[in-house]
C-alpha positions in Angstrom: 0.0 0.0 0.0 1.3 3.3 -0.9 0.5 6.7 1.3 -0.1 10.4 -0.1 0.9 12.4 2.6 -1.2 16.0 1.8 -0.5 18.7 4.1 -1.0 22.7 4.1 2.7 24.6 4.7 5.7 23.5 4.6 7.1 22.6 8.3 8.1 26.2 10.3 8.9 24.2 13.2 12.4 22.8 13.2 11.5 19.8 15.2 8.6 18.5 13.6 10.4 18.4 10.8 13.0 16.7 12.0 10.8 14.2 14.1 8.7 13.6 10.3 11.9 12.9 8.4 13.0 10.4 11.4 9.6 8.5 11.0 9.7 8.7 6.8 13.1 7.5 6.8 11.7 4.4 9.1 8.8 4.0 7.4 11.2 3.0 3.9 11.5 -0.3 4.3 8.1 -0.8 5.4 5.7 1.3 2.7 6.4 3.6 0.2 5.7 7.6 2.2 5.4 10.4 0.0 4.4 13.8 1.1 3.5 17.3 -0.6 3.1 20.4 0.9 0.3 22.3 -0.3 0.7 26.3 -0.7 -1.6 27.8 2.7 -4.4 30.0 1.6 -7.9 30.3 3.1 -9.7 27.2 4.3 -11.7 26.7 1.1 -8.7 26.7 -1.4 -6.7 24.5 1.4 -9.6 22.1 1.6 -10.6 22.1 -2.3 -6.8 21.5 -2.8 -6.5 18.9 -0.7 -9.7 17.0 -2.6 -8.5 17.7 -5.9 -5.4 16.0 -5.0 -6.5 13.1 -3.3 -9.2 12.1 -5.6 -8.6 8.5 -6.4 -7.3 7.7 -3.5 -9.0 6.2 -0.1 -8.8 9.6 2.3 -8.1 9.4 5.7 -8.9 13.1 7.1 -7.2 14.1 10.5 -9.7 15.4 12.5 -10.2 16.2 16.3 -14.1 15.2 15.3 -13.3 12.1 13.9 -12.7 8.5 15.5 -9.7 7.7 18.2 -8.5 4.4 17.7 -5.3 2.7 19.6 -2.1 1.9 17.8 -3.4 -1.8 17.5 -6.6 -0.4 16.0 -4.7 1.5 13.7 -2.8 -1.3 12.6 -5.8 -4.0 12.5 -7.3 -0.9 10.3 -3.8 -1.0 7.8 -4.3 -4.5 7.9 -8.2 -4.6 6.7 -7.5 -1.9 4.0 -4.7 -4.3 2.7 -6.6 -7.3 2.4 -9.6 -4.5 1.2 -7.0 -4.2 -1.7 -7.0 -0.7 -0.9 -3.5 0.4 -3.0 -3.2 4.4 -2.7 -3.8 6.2 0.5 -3.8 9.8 1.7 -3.4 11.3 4.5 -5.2 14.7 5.0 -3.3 17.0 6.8 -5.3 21.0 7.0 -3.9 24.2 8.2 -4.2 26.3 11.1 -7.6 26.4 10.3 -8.8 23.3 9.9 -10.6 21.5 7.1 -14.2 22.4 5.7 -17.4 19.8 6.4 -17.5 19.0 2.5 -13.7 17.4 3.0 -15.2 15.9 5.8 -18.1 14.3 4.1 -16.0 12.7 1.3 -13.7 11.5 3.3 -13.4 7.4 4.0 -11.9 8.0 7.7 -12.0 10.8 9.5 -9.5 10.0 12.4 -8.8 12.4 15.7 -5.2 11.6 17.3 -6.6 13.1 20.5 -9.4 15.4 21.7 -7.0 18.0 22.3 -6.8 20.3 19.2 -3.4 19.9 18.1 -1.0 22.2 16.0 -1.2 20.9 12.3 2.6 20.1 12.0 2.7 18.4 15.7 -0.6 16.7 14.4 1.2 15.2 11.4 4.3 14.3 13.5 2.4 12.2 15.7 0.1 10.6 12.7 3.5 9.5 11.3 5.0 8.0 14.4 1.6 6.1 14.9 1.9 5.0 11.2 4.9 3.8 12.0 4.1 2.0 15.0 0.9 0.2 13.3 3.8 -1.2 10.7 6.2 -2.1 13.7 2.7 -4.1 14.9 2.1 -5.8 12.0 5.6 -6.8 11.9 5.9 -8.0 14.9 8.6 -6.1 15.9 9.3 -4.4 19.3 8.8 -1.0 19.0 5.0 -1.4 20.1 4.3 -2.1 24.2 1.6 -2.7 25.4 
């Protein structure tokens, strides 16, 4: 399975993007990551742009509305979209402002990494280390504790 990672302005804060080119860099060997930085604008563009560019794919929308899972949810979820033969993901990433209810409507997941609202970079970071764990899970490896 391949991910689209979509996500409005580049990085401004040094270590989130330090902490997403850590996880990318693990996540290699496990699935091919790619991520594009849409151009910020007002929270219609952002959220038409970020349509546009997923269409074809199966969209997951981060979302402090949508569903919490745990890490083993997340990877039984990776797991069912594989054998789903789902082949292209993206990963909806909004700006400061969050994304419009028509994004929200077409997407396949909406998922909320906490009921905090979270910065949009930090909110990526962690997305990508909790990618990364669900991979480690399916793996087996020991990254994951429970």
């Amino acid at each position: 399975m391949r991910w689209q990672v979509l996500a409005i302005g580049k990085p401004k804060l040094r270590f989130t993007a330090t902490g997403m080119e850590e996880y990318l860099r693990r996540l290699g060997p496990m699935t091919r990551v790619e991520v594009d930085w849409l151009r910020a604008g007002t929270q219609t563009a952002e959220s038409e742009a970020l349509r546009n560019r997923s269409e074809g794919f199966f969209r997951i929308v981060l979302d402090e509305r949508g569903e919490e899972v745990t890490s083993q949810g997340l990877a039984d979820r990776i797991t069912g979209w594989e054998q789903r033969s789902v082949k292209a993901v993206a990963l909806l990433v909004g700006g400061a402002d969050g994304h419009r209810e028509e994004l929200r409507q077409v997407a396949d997941w909406r998922w909320s990494l906490s009921r905090l609202t979270l910065q949009h970079e930090m909110a990526l970071l962690l997305a990508l280390e909790q990618v990364y764990r669900a991979y480690t899970i399916k793996a087996g490896l020991p990254y994951h504790r429970e």
